[in-house]
N, C-alpha and C positions, 0 to 999 in steps of 0.2 A: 427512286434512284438511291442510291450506298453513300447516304451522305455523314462525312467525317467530318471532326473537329483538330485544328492543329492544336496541341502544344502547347505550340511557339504562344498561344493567345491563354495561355492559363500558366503563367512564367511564375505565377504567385500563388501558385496548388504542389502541393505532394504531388507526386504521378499516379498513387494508388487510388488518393481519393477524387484527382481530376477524371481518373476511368469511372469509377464509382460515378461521379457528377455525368457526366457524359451518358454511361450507359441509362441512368436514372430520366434522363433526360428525351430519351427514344434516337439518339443517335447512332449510325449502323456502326459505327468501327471508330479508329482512332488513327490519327495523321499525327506519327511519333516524331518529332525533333529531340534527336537526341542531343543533348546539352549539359552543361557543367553543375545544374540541377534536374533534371531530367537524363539518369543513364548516362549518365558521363561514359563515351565510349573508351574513355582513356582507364577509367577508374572505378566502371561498374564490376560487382562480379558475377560470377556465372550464374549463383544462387540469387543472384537479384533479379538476374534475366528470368529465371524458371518460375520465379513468381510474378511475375508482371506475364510470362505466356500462361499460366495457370489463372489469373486473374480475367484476363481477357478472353481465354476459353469461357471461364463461369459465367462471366455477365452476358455472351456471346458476342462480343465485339468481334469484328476487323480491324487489319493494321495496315499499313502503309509507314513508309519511313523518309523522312523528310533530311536533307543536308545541309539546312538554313541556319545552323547557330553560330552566331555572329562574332562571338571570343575566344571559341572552343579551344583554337590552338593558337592564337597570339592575344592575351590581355590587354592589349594595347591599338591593336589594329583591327577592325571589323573586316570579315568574313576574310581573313590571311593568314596564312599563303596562300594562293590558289593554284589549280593546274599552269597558269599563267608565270607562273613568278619563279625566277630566275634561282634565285633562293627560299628551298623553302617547300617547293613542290611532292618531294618526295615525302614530308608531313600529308600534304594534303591527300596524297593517293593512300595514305597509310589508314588516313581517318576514311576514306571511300568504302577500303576494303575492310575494316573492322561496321561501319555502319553495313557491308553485303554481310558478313558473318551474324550481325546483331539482327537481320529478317532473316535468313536460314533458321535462326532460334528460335525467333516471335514466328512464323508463318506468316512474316509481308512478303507476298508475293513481286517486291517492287523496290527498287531506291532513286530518289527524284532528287538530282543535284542540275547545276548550273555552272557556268565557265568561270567567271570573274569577270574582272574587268580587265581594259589591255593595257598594259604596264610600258613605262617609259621605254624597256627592250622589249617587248614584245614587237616581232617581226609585222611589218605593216601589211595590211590587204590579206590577200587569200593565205600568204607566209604562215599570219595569226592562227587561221583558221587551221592549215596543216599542221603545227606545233601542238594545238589542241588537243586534237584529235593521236598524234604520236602519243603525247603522254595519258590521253583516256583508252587507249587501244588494251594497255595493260589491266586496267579497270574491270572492263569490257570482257574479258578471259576472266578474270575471278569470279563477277558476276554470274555469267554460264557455266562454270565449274560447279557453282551454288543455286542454279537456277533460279537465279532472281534476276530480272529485267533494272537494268539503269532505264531510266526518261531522264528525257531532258528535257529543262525549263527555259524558255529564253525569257529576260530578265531585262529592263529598261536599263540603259548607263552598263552593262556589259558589252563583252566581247560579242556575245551572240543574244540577240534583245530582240529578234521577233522570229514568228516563225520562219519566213524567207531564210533565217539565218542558221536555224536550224537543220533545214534542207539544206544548205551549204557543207555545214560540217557534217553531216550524213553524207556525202561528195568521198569526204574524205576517209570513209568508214567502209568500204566494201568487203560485204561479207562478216559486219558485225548487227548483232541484232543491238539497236537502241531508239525504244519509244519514246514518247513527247508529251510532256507535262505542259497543258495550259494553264494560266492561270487568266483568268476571264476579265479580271479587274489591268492585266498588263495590257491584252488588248482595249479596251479603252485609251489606257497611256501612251499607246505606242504603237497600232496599227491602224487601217483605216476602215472607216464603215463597209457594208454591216457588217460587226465584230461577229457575230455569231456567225457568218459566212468562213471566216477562219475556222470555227471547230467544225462544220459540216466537210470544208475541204482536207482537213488532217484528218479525217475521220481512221483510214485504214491504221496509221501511225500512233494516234491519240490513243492512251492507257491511265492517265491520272491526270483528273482535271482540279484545281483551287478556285475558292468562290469566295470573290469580296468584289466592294464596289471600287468606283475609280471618275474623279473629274477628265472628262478630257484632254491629253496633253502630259496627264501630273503622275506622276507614280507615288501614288497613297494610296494604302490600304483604307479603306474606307468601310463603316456600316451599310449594310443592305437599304438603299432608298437615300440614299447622301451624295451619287455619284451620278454617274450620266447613263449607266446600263441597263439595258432593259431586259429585267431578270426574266420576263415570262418566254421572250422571243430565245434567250439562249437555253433555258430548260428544252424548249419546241424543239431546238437546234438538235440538244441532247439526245433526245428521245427520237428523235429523225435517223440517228446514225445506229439506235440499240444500242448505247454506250452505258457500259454495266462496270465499270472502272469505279474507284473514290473518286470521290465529289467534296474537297475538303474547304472548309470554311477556314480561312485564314485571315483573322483579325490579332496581329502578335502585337499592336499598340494597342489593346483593348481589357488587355490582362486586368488592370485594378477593378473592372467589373466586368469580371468573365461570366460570373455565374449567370447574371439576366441579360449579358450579350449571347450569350451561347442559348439560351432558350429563344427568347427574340431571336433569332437568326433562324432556327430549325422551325420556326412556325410561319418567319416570312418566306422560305426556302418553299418547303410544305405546298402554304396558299399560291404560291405562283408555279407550279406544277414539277418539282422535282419530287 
């Protein structure tokens, strides 16, 4: 399988020489967060883009682009404004469509965001989910102007936190194409056995899948063998469906020892048949 590294889990590497690491590593590709050290999409420039695609050509990496950085546009508040937020939203779409322009440039065929969470106005019930989806409709047209594919992630403590609820705001999308980001470690947190029966049933939908562990119940990123998942049954799962998508390891509280978490991961990834 095309298995990537985020990032978000090397916050304490250059990004030239986190690819370098990466690729040195036998990693397929790279799961870019772009961030306020990492490509700041407010403040990178073009000539920094054409090197980081020129780089990523050389070592022959893949990319994916991730929409998880937590301060990018408020200092003060993690992961805000969102689509959600009353004030503030029209940021958040701005940073959407500069992260579709930043994979037009890199060749990620992909941008994998998330809703937020639902705010004291945020319309209750299905209301939620139709406001959503108005404000990603706009999104959703830039991205196919640039053919690059949004996924969406559902996310525990969000508006839309499992897959059911993604199929909901897809309800509200007719006639927009947007695929679905698992992340392996949320069903643990948040859906019910067997997890790996959720990625065989999203299979047609499923285009980018993240891989960390997860206790039962808890939404933590976790080391591979620290959690409740049984890594071998969801590779099975994988390889059940032909799924050729990234497969991104995201451990982003693991950063101050990336370099022997990132190898440890791709040898336990490996052994248990990804």
């Amino acid at each position: 399988m095309n298995l990537y590294y985020n990032t978000n889990g090397l916050a304490h590497h250059r990004l030239d020489e986190a690819v370098d690491l990466l690729a040195d590593l036998g990693y397929d590709g790279v799961a870019l967060t772009p961030d306020v050290a990492h490509l700041d999409p407010f403040r990178t420039s073009a000539a920094e883009v054409d090197e980081l695609r020129d780089r990523l050509e050389r070592r022959e990496l893949g990319v994916s682009i991730e929409a998880g950085a937590r301060f990018v546009l408020d200092p003060r508040r993690k992961h805000h404004p969102t689509l959600l937020s009353s004030d503030g939203h029209e940021r958040r779409r701005e940073f959407y469509e500069r992260l579709i322009e930043l994979a037009a440039a890199l060749g990620s065929p992909l941008v994998s965001l998330w809703s937020g969470v639902r705010e004291a106005d945020t319309p209750p019930g299905d209301a939620g989910f139709a406001l959503l989806a108005e404000r990603l409709k706009p999104v959703l047209e830039v991205a196919a102007e640039q053919d690059v594919l949004l996924c969406f992630e559902p996310e525990p403590g969000m508006l839309v936190e499992t897959v059911e609820g993604y199929r909901r705001l897809l309800g509200h999308l007719p006639g927009f194409d947007l695929g679905l980001t698992i992340d392996v470690g949320h069903l643990a947190a948040n859906e019910t056995r067997p997890w790996e029966g959720h990625v065989v049933a999203a299979a047609e939908r499923l285009r980018n899948v993240q891989l960390d562990d997860a206790k039962v119940g808890v939404h933590d990123h976790l080391m591979f063998g620290e959690g409740d998942l049984d890594l071998t049954a969801m590779a099975r799962a994988l390889r059940e469906i032909e799924f050729d998508g990234p497969c991104a390891v995201e451990l982003s509280r693991h950063s101050h020892d990336a370099a022997r978490i990132a190898e440890a991961a791709l040898k336990t990834l490996r052994d248990v048949g990804f």
